[in-house]
C-alpha positions in Angstrom: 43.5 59.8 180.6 41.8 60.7 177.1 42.8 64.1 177.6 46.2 63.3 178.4 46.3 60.7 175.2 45.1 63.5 172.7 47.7 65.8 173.8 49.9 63.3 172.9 48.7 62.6 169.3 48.3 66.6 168.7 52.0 67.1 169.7 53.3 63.5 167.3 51.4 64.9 164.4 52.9 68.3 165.2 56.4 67.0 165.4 55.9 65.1 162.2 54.4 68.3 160.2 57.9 69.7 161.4 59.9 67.2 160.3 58.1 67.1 156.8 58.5 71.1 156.9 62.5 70.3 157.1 62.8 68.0 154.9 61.3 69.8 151.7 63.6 73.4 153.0 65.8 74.3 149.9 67.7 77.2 151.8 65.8 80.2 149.8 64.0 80.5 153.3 60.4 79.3 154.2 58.2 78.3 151.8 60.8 76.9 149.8 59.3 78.9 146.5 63.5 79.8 145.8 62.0 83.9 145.7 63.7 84.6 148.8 66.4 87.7 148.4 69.3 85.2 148.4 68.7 84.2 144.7 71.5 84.3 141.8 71.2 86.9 139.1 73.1 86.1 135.8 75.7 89.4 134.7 74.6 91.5 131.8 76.1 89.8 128.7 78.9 92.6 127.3 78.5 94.0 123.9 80.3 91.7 121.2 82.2 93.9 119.2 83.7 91.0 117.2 82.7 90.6 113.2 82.6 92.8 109.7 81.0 96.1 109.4 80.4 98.4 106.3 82.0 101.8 106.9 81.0 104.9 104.6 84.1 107.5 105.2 83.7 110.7 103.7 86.9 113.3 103.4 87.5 116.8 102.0 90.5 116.0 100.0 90.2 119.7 98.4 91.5 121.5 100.9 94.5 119.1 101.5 95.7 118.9 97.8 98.4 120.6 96.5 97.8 123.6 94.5 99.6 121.7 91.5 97.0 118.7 91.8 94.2 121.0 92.5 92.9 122.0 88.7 92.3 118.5 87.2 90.9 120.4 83.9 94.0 122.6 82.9 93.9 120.9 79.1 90.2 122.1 79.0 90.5 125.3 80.7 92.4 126.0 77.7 89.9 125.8 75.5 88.0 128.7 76.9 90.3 131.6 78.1 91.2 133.1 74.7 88.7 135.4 72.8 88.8 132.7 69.7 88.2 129.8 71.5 86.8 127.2 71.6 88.1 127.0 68.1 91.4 128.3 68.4 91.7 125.8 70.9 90.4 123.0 69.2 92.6 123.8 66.1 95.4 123.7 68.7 94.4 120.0 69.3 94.4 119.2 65.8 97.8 120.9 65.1 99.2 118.8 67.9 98.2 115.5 66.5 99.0 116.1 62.8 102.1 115.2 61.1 104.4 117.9 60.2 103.4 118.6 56.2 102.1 121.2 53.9 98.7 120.8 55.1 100.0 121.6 58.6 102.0 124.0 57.7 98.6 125.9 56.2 96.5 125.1 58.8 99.3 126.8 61.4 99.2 129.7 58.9 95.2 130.1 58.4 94.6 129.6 62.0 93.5 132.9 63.0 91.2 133.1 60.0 89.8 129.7 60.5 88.9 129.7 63.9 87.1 132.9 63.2 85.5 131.2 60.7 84.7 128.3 62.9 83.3 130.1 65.9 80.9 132.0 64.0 79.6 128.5 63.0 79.8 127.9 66.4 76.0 127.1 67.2 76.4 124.3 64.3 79.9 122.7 64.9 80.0 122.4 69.1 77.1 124.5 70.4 77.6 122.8 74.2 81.6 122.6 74.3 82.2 125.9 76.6 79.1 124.8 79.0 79.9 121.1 79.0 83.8 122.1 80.2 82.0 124.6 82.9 80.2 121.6 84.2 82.9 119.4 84.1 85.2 121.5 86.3 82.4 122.2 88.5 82.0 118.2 89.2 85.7 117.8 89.6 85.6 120.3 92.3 82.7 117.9 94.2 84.5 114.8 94.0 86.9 116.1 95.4 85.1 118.1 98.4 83.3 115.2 99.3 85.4 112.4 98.5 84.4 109.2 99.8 85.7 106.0 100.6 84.3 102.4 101.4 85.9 100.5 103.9 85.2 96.9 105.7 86.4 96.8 109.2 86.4 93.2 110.4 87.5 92.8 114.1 88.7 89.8 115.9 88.9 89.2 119.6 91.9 87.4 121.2 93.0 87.0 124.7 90.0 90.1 125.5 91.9 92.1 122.7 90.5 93.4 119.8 92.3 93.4 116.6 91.2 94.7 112.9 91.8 94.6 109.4 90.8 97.8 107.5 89.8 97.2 103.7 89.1 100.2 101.1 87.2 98.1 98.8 85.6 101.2 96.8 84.8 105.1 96.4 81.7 106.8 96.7 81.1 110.2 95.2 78.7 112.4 95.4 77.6 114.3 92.3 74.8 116.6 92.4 73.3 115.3 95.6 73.5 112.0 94.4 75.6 109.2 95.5 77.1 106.8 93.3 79.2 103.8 94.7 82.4 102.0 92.9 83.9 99.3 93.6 87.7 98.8 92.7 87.2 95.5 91.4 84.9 96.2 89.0 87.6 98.8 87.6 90.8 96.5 87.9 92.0 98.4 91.2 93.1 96.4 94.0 91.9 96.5 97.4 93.8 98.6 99.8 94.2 97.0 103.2 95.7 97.6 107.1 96.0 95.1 109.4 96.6 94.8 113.1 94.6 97.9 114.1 94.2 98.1 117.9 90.4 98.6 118.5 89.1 99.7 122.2 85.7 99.9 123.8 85.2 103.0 126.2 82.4 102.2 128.3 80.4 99.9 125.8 79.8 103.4 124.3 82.6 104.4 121.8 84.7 102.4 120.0 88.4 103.6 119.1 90.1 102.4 116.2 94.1 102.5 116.1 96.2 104.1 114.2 96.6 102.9 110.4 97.9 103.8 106.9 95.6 103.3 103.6 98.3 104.5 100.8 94.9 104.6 98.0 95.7 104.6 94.2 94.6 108.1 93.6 94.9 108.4 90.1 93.2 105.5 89.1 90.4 106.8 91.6 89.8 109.8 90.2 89.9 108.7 86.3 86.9 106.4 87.8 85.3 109.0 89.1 85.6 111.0 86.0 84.7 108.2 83.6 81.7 106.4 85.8 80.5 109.2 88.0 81.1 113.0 86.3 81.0 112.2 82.7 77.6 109.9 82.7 75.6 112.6 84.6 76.9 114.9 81.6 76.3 112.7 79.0 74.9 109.3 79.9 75.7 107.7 76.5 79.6 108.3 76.9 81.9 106.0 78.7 84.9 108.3 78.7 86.8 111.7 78.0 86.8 110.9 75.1 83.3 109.8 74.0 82.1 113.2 75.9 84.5 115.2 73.2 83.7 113.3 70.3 79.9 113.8 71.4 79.6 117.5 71.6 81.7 118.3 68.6 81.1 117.6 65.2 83.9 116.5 64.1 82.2 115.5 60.3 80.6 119.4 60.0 84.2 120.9 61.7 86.2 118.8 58.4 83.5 119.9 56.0 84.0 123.9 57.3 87.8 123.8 57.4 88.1 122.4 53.7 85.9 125.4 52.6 87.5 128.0 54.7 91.3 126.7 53.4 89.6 125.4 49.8 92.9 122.7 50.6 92.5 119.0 51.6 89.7 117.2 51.3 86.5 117.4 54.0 87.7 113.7 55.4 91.1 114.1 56.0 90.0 117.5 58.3 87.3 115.7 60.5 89.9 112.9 60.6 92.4 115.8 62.6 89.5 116.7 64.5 88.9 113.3 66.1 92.2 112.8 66.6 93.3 116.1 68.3 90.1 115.6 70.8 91.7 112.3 71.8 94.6 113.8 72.1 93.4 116.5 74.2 91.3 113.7 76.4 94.3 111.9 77.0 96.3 115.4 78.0 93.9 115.7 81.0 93.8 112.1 81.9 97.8 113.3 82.4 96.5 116.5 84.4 94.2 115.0 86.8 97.2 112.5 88.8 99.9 110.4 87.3 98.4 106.4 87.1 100.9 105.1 89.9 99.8 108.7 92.2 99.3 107.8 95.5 97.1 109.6 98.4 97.6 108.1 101.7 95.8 108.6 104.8 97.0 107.7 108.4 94.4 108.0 110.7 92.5 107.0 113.9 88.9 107.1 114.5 86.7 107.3 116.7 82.8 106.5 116.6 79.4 106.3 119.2 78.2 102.9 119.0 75.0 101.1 119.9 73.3 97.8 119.6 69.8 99.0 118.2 68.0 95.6 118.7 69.1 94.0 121.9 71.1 90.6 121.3 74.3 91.9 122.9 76.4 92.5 120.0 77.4 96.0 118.3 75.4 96.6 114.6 76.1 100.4 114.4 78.7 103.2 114.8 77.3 106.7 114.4 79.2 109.9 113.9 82.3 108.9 113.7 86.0 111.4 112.8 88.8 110.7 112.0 92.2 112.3 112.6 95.4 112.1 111.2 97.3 113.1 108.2 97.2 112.9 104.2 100.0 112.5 101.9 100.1 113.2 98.5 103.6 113.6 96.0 105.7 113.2 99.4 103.6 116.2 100.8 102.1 115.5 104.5 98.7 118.0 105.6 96.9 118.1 108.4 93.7 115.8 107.7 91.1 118.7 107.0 87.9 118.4 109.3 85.1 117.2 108.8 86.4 113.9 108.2 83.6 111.5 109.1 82.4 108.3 109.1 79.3 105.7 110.0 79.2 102.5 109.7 77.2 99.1 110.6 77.5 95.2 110.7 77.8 93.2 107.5 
């Protein structure tokens, strides 16, 4: 009988360990530690392409320009194709802005004479005024071989659709290596803006962005260019065309040389005809370069690698990017020349 009683208490304690064993069983199997193969695993989060990045866009506009719009320095040019010049040429300028009288009637007559006279004193009236045009040309020809705009491309998701506006809020040119950034509202330009552009993920990997038109103010572009980027790397104390003319000529020793060359009209009244016909010639190229209201329009589509470089899910760069597409210019459609690239990150 004691045997048969402890049987009976090993088998109740048994039966209750069992029960206790069933009533703590969460379903992850066992020991109830939930590490059982049936667990859930959360998706991996996709990459938010939503919000405002910085693209740098850089374009050879060069190649694509008409030949009419491709010498922005024909006024200038002038002043160093004839075996007289740069005098001849600058007496040219002066000619041009004087009223019609007897003392430009003998300076028209004298001219030969005078410029000869002029360009021997060459080394004292405008020793760096052939160099300084060299230079100038040479510059124009960079800004427009690696012309670059700056663009914000905000994109907005809706209904799993992503849709962007495309700003040109500035240039960047590159002048000598360096890089110099403008913005149009610090030079009275307006912003230049497409909306609706279709953007597309491939893969998480690339990012497509739709086809859009920016129609940019070209001439004003380039006169800023000219005025803030070529003209201070020249001559960092002028502003302008014109304060790079007045600059390297003197216009006070130019008066003072023409009055003894002609023995007529007073030293004054000549360096007063200098400074005017160098503003006059300054405002001749500003004519040259592209008409104020000039318009060069790209329509494009691009396409970029893109990455999330620090893990939190949501897109912060675009690497090697192209575009394709055309450019317009005076009604004239091109082929967008290649490269035509762009990067880009978030704001």
């Amino acid at each position: 009988m004691k045997t048969l009683a402890s049987l009976t208490l090993a088998l109740s304690l048994a039966l209750t360990g069992c029960g206790d064993n069933l009533g703590n069983d969460d379903g992850t199997g066992g020991d109830g530690s939930g590490s059982g193969s049936g667990s859930d695993e959360q998706p991996e989060p996709k990459l938010d392409a939503t919000g405002t990045y910085r693209l740098h866009s850089t374009f050879d506009i060069a190649t694509n320009m008409p030949a009419s719009s491709g010498s922005f320095v024909n006024g200038l040019i002038a002043a160093t194709d004839d075996p007289d010049d740069p005098m001849s040429w600058l007496l040219d300028q002066m000619l041009a802005q004087m009223p019609n009288g007897t003392l430009k009637s003998i300076l028209q007559g004298a001219k030969p004479f005078v410029a000869g006279y002029l360009n021997d004193e060459l080394n004292n009236l405008a020793p760096e005024l052939v160099g300084t045009i060299v230079e100038l040309g040479h510059h124009m020809a960079e800004l427009t071989k690696h012309f670059g705009v700056n663009e914000k491309l905000a994109i907005a998701g809706a209904d799993q659709t992503l849709i962007a506006k495309v700003t040109a809020d500035g240039v960047r040119f590159t002048i000598d290596a360096n890089q110099i950034d403008l913005t149009f509202v610090d030079y009275n330009v307006d912003d230049v803006s497409a909306e609706g552009v279709l953007i597309t993920l491939e893969n998480e990997s690339r990012m497509l962005i739709g086809d859009h038109s920016l129609p940019l103010p070209y001439g004003k572009i380039v006169r800023m260019g000219l005025d803030a980027a070529i003209i201070p790397t020249i001559d960092p104390s002028a502003h302008n065309l014109t304060d790079l003319l007045d600059h390297i000529v003197n216009c006070q020793s130019v008066g003072q040389s023409i009055a003894d060359a002609l023995d007529f009209g007073t030293a004054s009244f000549w360096a007063s005809a200098c400074t005017a016909g160098l503003d006059g010639a300054a405002d001749l190229v500003y004519d040259q370069i592209a008409a104020s209201d000039s318009l060069l329009t790209f329509h494009v589509t691009g396409n970029a690698r893109v990455s999330d470089s620090n893990g939190d899910h949501k897109l912060d760069k675009l690497s090697f990017g192209t575009w394709a597409g055309t450019l317009s210019y005076d009604a004239t459609d091109t082929t967008l020349v290649q490269p035509a690239t762009f990067v880009g990150e978030r704001m």
